[in-house]
Every structure is written in C-alpha cells, then in structure tokens.
C-alpha positions in Angstrom: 232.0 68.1 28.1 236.0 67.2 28.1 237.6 66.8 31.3 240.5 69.4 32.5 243.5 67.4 31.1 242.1 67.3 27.7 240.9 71.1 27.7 244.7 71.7 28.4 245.9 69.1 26.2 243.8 70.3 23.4 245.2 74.2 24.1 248.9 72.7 23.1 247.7 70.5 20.5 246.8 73.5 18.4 250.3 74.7 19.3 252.0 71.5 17.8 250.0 70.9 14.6 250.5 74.4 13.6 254.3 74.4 14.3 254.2 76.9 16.7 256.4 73.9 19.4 259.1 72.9 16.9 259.9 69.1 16.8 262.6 68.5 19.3 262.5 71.2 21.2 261.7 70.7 24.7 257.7 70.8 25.9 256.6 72.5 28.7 257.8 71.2 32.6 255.1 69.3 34.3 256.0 71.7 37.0 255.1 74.6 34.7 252.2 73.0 33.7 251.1 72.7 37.2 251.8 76.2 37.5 250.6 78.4 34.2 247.5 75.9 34.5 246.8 75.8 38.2 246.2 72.3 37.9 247.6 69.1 40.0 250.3 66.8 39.5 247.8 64.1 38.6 246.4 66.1 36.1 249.4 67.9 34.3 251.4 64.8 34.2 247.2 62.9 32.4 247.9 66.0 29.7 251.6 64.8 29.1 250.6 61.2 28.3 247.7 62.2 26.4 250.0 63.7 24.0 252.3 61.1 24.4 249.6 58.6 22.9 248.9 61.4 20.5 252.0 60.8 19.1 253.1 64.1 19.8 255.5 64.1 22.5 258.5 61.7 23.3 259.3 61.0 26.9 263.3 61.3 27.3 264.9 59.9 30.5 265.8 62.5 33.0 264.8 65.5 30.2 261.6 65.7 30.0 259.1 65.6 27.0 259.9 66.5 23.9 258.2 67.5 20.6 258.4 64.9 17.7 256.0 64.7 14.8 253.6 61.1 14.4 254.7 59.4 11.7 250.7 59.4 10.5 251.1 63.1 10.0 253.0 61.8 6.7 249.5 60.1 5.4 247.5 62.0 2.6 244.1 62.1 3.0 241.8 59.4 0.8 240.8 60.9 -2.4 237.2 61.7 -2.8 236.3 58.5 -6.0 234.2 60.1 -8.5 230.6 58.8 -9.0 229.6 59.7 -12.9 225.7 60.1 -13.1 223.8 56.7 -14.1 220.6 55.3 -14.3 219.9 53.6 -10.5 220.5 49.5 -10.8 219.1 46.9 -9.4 222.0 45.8 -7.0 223.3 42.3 -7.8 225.9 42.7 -4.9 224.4 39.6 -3.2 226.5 36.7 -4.8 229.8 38.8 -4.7 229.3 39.6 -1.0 228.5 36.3 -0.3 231.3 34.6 -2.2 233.4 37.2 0.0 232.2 36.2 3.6 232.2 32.5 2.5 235.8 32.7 1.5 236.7 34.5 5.1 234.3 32.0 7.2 235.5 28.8 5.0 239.3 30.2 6.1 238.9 31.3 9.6 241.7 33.7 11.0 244.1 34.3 13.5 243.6 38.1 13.6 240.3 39.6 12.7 240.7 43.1 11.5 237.3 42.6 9.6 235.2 42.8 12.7 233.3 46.2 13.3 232.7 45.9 17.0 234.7 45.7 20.1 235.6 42.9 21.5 233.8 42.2 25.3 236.6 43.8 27.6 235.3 47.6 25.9 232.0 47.1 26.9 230.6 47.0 30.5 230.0 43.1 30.8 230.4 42.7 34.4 227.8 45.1 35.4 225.8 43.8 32.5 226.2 40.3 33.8 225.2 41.1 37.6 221.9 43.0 36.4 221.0 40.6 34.5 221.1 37.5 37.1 219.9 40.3 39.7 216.6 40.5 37.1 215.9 37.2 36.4 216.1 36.6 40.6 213.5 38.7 41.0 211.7 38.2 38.1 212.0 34.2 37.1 209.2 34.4 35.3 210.4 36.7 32.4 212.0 33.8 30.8 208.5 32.7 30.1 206.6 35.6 29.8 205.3 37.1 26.8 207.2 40.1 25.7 205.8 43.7 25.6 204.7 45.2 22.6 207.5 47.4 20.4 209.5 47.5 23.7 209.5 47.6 27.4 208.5 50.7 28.9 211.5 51.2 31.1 213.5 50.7 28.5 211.9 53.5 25.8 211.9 55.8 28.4 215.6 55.5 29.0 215.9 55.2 25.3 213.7 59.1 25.3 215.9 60.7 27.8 219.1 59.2 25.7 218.0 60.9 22.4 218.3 64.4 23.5 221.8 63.7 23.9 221.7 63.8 19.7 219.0 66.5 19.7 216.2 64.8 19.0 212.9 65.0 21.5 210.8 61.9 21.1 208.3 60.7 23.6 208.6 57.0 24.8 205.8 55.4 23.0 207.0 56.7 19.7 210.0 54.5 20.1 210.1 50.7 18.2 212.4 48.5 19.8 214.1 46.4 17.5 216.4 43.4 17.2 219.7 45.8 15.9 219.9 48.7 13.3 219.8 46.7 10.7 216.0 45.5 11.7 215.5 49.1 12.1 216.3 50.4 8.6 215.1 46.8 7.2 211.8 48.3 8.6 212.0 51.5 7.5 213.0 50.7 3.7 209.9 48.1 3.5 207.5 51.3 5.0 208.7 53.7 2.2 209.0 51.5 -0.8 207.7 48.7 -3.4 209.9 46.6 -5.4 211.2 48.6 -8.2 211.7 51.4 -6.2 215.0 53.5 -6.1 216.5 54.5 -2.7 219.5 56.7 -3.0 222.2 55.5 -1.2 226.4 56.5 -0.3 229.1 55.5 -1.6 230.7 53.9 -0.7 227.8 52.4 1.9 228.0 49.4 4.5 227.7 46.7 2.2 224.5 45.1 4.6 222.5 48.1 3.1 223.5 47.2 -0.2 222.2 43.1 0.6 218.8 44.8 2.2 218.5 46.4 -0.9 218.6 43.7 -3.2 216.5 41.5 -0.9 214.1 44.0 -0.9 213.9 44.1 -5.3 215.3 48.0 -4.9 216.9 50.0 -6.8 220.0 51.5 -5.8 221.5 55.1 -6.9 224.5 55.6 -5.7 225.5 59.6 -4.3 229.0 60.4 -4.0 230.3 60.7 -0.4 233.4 62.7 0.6 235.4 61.2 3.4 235.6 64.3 5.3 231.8 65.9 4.8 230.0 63.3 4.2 227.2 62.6 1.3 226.8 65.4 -1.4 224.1 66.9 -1.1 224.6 68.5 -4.5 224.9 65.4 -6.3 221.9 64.3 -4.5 219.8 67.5 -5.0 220.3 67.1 -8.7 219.8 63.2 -8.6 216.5 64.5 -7.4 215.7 66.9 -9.9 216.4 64.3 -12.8 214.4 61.7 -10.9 211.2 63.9 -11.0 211.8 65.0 -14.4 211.7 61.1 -15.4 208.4 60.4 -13.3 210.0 60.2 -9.5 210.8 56.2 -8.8 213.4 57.7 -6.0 211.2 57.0 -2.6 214.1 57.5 0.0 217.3 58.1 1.2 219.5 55.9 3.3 222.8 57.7 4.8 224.8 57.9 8.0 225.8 61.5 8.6 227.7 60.8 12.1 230.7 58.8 12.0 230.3 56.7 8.6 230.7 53.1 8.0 233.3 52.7 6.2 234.7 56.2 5.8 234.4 57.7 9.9 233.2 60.8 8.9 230.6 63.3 10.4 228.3 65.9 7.8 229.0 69.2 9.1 225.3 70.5 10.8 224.8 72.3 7.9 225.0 70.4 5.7 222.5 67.8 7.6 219.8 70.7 8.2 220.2 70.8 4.4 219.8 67.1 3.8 216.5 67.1 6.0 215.0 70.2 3.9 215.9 68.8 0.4 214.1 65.1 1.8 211.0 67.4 2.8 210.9 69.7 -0.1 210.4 66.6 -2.2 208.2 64.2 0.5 210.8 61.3 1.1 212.2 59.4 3.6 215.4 60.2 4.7 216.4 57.2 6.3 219.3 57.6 9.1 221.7 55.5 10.3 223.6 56.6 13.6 224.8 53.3 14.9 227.9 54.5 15.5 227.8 58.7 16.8 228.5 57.7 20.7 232.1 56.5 19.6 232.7 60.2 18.3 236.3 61.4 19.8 236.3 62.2 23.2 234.8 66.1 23.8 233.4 66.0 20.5 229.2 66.6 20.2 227.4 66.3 16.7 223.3 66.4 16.6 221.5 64.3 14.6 220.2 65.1 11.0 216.6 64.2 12.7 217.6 66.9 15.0 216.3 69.6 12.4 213.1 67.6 11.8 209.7 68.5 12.8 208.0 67.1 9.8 208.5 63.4 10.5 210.4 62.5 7.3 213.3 61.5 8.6 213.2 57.7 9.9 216.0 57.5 12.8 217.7 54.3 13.2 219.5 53.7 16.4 221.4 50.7 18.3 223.2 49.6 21.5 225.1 46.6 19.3 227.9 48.5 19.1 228.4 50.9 21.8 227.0 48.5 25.0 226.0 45.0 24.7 226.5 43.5 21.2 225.7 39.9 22.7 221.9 41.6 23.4 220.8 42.9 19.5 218.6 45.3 20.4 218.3 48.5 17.8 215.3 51.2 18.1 213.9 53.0 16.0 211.7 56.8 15.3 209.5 56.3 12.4 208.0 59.8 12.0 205.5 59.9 9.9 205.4 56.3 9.1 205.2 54.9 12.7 202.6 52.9 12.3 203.4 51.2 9.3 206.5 50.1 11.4 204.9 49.1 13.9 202.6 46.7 11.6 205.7 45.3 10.3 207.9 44.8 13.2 204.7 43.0 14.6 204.4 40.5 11.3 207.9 40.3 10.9 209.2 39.0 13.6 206.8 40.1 16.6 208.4 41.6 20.1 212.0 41.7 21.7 212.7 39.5 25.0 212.3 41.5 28.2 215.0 40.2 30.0 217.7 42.2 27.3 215.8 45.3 27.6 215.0 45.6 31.0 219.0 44.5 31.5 220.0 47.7 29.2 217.2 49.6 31.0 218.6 49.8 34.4 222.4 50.3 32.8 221.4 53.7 31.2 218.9 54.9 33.7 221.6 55.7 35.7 225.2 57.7 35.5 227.2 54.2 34.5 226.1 55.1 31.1 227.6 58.4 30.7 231.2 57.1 31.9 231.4 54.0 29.6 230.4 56.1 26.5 233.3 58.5 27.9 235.5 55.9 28.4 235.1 53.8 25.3 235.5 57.3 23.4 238.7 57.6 25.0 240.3 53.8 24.4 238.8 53.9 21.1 241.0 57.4 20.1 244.2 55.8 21.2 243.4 52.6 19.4 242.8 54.7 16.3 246.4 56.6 16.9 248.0 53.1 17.5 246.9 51.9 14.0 247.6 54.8 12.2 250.8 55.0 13.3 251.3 51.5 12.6 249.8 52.4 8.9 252.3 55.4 8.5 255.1 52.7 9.8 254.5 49.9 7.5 252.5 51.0 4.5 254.1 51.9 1.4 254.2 55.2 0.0 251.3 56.1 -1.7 249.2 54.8 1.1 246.1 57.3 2.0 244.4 57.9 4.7 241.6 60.1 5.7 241.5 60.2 9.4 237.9 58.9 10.9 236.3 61.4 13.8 235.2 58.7 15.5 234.1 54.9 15.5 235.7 51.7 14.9 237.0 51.7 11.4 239.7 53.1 9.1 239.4 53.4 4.7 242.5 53.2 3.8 243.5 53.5 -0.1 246.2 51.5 -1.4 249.0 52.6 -3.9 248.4 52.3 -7.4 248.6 48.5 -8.6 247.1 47.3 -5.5 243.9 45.6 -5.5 241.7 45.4 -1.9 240.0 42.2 -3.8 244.2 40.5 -3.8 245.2 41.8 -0.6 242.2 40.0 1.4 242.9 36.5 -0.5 246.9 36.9 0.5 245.9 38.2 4.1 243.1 35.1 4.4 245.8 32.7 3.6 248.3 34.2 6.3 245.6 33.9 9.0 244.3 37.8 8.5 240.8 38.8 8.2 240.4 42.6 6.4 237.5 43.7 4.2 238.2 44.7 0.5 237.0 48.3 -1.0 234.7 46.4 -3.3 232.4 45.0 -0.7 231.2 48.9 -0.1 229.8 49.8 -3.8 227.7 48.0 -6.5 230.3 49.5 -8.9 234.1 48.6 -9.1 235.1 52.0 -8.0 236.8 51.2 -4.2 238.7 47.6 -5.9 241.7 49.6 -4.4 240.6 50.7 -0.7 240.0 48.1 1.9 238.5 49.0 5.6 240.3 47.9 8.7 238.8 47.5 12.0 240.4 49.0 15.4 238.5 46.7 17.9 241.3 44.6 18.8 243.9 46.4 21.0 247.1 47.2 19.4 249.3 44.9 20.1 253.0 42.5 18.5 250.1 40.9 17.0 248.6 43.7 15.3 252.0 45.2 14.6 252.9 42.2 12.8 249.6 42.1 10.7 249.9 45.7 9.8 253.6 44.6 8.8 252.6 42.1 6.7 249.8 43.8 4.8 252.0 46.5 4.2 254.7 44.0 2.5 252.5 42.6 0.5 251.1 46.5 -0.7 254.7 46.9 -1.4 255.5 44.2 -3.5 252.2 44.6 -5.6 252.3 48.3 -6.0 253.4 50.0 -9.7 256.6 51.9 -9.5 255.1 55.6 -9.9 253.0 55.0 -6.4 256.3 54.9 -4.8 256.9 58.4 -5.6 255.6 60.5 -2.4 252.3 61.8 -3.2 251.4 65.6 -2.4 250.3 66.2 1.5 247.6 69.0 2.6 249.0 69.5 5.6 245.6 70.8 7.5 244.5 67.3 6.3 247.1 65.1 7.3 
C-alpha cells in the first residue's frame, strides 16, 4: 500500500507524462495542494519533492514549482535482440566469464558500477548488529552448536508468513534454507536433470546461471526475453513442441519473471499463470528466480509465477542477500514436487546453515522492522534509478537506449552503433571503473553492444563523473549514423 504523498503524487504524474501540465507552466501551490487534497503541509510539500526527484518539477526561488521534462524522457527503450531458433549448446561461457572477472579483480577500481547489491548503509546493519550480539549473549553456545536441519524453525516460519506477501502459501517445514539463491537454483537444476540435459533459459540471463549450467554438463537453449514483458512464452511454447518431436532432452526451465537480472523487468500475471501451465502441460520444472521482487518501485505488488501453482512444478528460489543482510548468504528455497530430492542434496552438498545468521534474520522479519526497510529501500532505490538515468540521458551519446527497469538494482543500457560493451569495460577498467559488458549475459555474441550498470552506490560528483566518462568514450567509438536521433515511443520513454 503507498503512502498519501505518493497516492497524490502519482494522481499528477499521470497529468505530466501525458502533457496535460505543459513544461513550464506553473504546478499547483503547495497551499492548493493542502487544500484540493485536504492534506498537511508536511505532506503536500513530501508530494512536491517527490516529483522533484522525479525529475518532473523544478523548484524556482520565490515562484514556486514548475513543470520541466527529465532529460531520460529523451531515452528510447532497448530493442528486443532477436534469438533465431538453434539446437541447445553445451555452454562454454566459463573461460570467457572468467577471463572477464579476472581482468576486473587483476585491475581493481575506484568506482564499482559492476556490483549488484547495495552497499551496507541501504540495509539495516545496526539493528542487525545489536540482534546479533543480543543472541549470542544469550545463547554462547550457538557458536558451537550443531546447526538444525534445512533451517531453523523460527526462521522458516518467518520465511512462511513472508511468502504470502508474493502469493504463495507454503507451510514452514517445506522450506530449505540455503546458503544464497544461487545454492538454491544450484539445487534445483541438479534435482531435475542429468548431464546432457537441456534447461531452457533467458536471454539474456545472469551470467552465474549460465557458469551453473556448464558446471553441471547442461545444455543450454536460449528463449528470447523482451525487456518490458519478460520471457516469450511463445518462443518457449514452440521450443517445447520441437523438443518433444526430437525425443524431449528439455528437463526445465530457469527464468526470473519479477524484476530481471539484467533487464529489470516484471512478466505481466498473465503471462506467468501461462508459463506455469505450459511447464505442467509438459511435466517440467519451471525453476524461479525472485532474488530481487522486494526492490519493486515503491506501491507496486506483483505475485509470484509459483503463485498460480498447485501442482508442485515450479521450484521457487528465494534470498535475503540482496534485500537484508548480504554479509549473512542465506537463500531458501520451495522444491514442490522435488523436495526431497533437495533436501538429499543440500544435506550431501554442503550439510546445514549456522544458526546464529538465521535466527539473527529471524527476529528482524518477525516483527514490523521488516516491512519499513523493504519500503524504504524501495523508495532510495527509485531515486537512485532516476539519478542515473538522468545522468545517462545527460552524458550518453545519441543513440543510447534504455528500457527503464520496474524495480531492482540494475540498468541494460544499449550503446550506439560501433560501440562494443566488450571495449568499453577494458577503457573503463583502465580509468579506475568497474561496469559489466552485454556479452557476459548470453552464450551467443548477441548483447557485445549492451552493458549493465549497477545503482548501488549513491549518486554522487563521483558517479557523475563516471557516467561522464563512459559516455565520452561511447561517443568517440560510435559510427556516424548512431548520431542521428533514433525514433522515441513516447509511452515507452
């Protein structure tokens, strides 16, 4: 539920995407505000700034707050990269990837936009800190103590009363606690498949999937993924069809239909309720990754794609790495129907997690503490997204695209023609910047001219100046027809 001052805010910013307040003309009074809206000075003045860091309004000394248009508004929207059919591949990301992170580790930076988490002043680490000593004062002996098994009972229940939040209605002892997501869908790929199996995947896809994959001797088909809806399910229904027709190698399907790594973007419910029947229809695992659905914009609910499942073949992959306490690793996970296989191999794998971390993350979202840093993060998290998109719009060459995310930590942004992401994160390493190149993201070649930008760090000179100096360098690299402006959908903008 949104608070007053964004229910009001929200009411006006209809009124300025769609023209109907003209840039420069004069906004609504705060007095008026107070009045039409019956509201207080606090909160008329909270709807006024929220605009403000919107982009949408200008404060003017003495005159008030006027209309202007954010200079992101002039962004196009990333094209949607064509994925011709193709016989599913063994990966053979690994030594690419690797030769990538080696190059940024071997360099170091002074700015880390490469980093998909936020740094420790967005989470609640005081409180975390004090429950934690508070535990272990009580309870010495947990720091020599055998952990319980697939979780701490406090914890899963907290965990239970957490998922109905995204739809889903799981009882605590069906809930495998796990050390991060990506132990969680590491699991849940090894209780679907054999090596040699295909597991369709997005793309583009967080490259980790891609290195689990290969690990794992998998196959990987690769499903076109629009950066406003989300995985075809189309292409995937028909990948299907062709896959039984050639004896059925495809076991599962791994995807992240709320707030996308890297693209941001949610599947509209229907479209996940269609996912979930087409997995069923044809007994595989759909395989979902929501790491990142609590940093959704602020007032903005999506279920779940296990949500619509009563049939246990979706495997649900949660974590509190990057919304709470990514010091703590702790993931979780709903198997469905394969629950006890993942059990079995969380315990040979690598046994129990610590009590201490969970019964530390227990007590935090037990209580109401939860609800306001989710609601909180949501909101610093927007503005930080408006801050670097305005930055983009300011210091990107034309050509630049640029589908805004609904939510998370990340921004896929594709350069102009001539501009390669592969280039751009040499030149930035060597300048002290730290970005992630499109090619990271796909087994193919395809995304060589997107690369993926992380908002953690606040915006800042520092960021200002990065942003500045990536997008001199796309300027200087980019062909002479991606100067030309490109054509804008305005309702995508």
């Amino acid at each position: 539920m949104s608070t007053l001052y964004r229910r009001i805010a929200d009411h006006y910013l209809a009124a300025l995407q769609d023209g109907t307040l003209a840039v420069d003309t004069r906004f609504p009074s705060v007095r008026r505000l107070m009045r039409d809206h019956e509201v207080s000075l606090s909160t008329a003045l909270q709807v006024c700034r929220h605009l403000e860091d919107l982009g949408w309004l200008q404060a003017r000394p003495r005159s008030g707050y006027f209309v202007q248009r954010p200079r992101r508004a002039s962004l196009a929207p990333a094209r949607e990269m064509p994925v011709e059919p193709s016989e599913a591949d063994y990966v053979g990301i690994h030594a690419r990837l690797s030769a990538i992170l080696a190059r940024g580790e071997a360099r170091g930076s002074r700015l880390n936009l490469a980093l998909a988490v936020g740094p420790p002043e967005l989470y609640p680490t005081p409180v975390l800190s004090r429950t934690a000593q508070q535990l272990l004062r009580r309870h010495p002996e947990l720091l020599t103590s055998t952990s319980r098994r697939h979780g701490h009972p406090t914890l899963k229940a907290a965990l239970a009363r957490r998922a109905l939040d995204r739809g889903i209605h799981a009882r605590a002892d069906e809930i495998v606690v796990t050390h991060g997501c990506i132990e969680a869908l590491n699991l849940a790929l090894r209780a679907v498949t054999q090596p040699g199996d295909t597991v369709a995947v997005e793309s583009p896809t967080f490259y980790g999937m891609l290195q689990n994959l290969e690990a794992l001797g998998l196959r990987a088909l690769e499903i076109p993924t629009s950066p406003r809806t989300g995985l075809s399910v189309d292409a995937l229904e028909f990948a299907l069809q062709r896959d039984a027709e050639q004896g059925g190698r495809l076991r599962a399907v791994l995807a992240m239909p709320t707030v996308h790594n890297p693209l941001g973007c949610v599947m509209p419910d229907s479209q996940k309720e269609r996912l979930v029947r087409l997995c069923e229809r044809h007994d595989i695992a759909l395989i979902e990754d929501d790491t990142y659905a609590d940093m959704m914009a602020p007032g903005v609910q999506a279920y779940a794609a296990k949500s619509w499942c009563r049939s246990g073949h979706v495997i649900y992959c949660q974590s509190l790495n990057k919304n709470l306490a990514p010091g703590l690793r702790v993931g979780w996970t709903l198997a469905g129907r394969w629950q006890a296989r993942v059990e079995m191999l969380k315990y040979t794998q690598t046994r129990f997690n610590e009590d201490l971390p969970q019964m530390t993350l227990a007590s935090f979202l037990a209580g109401t503490a939860w609800d306001r840093h989710r609601q909180q993060m949501r909101e610093v998290l927007a503005r930080r997204r408006n801050d670097y998109l305005e930055g983009i719009a300011r210091h990107f060459p034309e050509g630049t695209r640029v589908s805004p995310p609904a939510g998370g930590l990340l921004l896929w942004i594709e350069l102009p023609d001539g501009v390669h992401g592969d280039d751009l994160f040499d030149a930035a390493l060597a300048a002290g910047i730290k970005i992630s190149p499109g090619s990271m993201f796909s087994n193919g070649r395809r995304f060589d001219h997107f690369v993926r930008l992380a908002i953690g760090t606040p915006y800042g000179p520092a960021v200002d100046e990065a942003l500045k100096w990536l997008g001199d360098r796309a300027r200087a690299k980019a062909t002479p027809r991606s100067t030309k402006r490109l054509a804008l959908c305005s309702d995508e903008a």
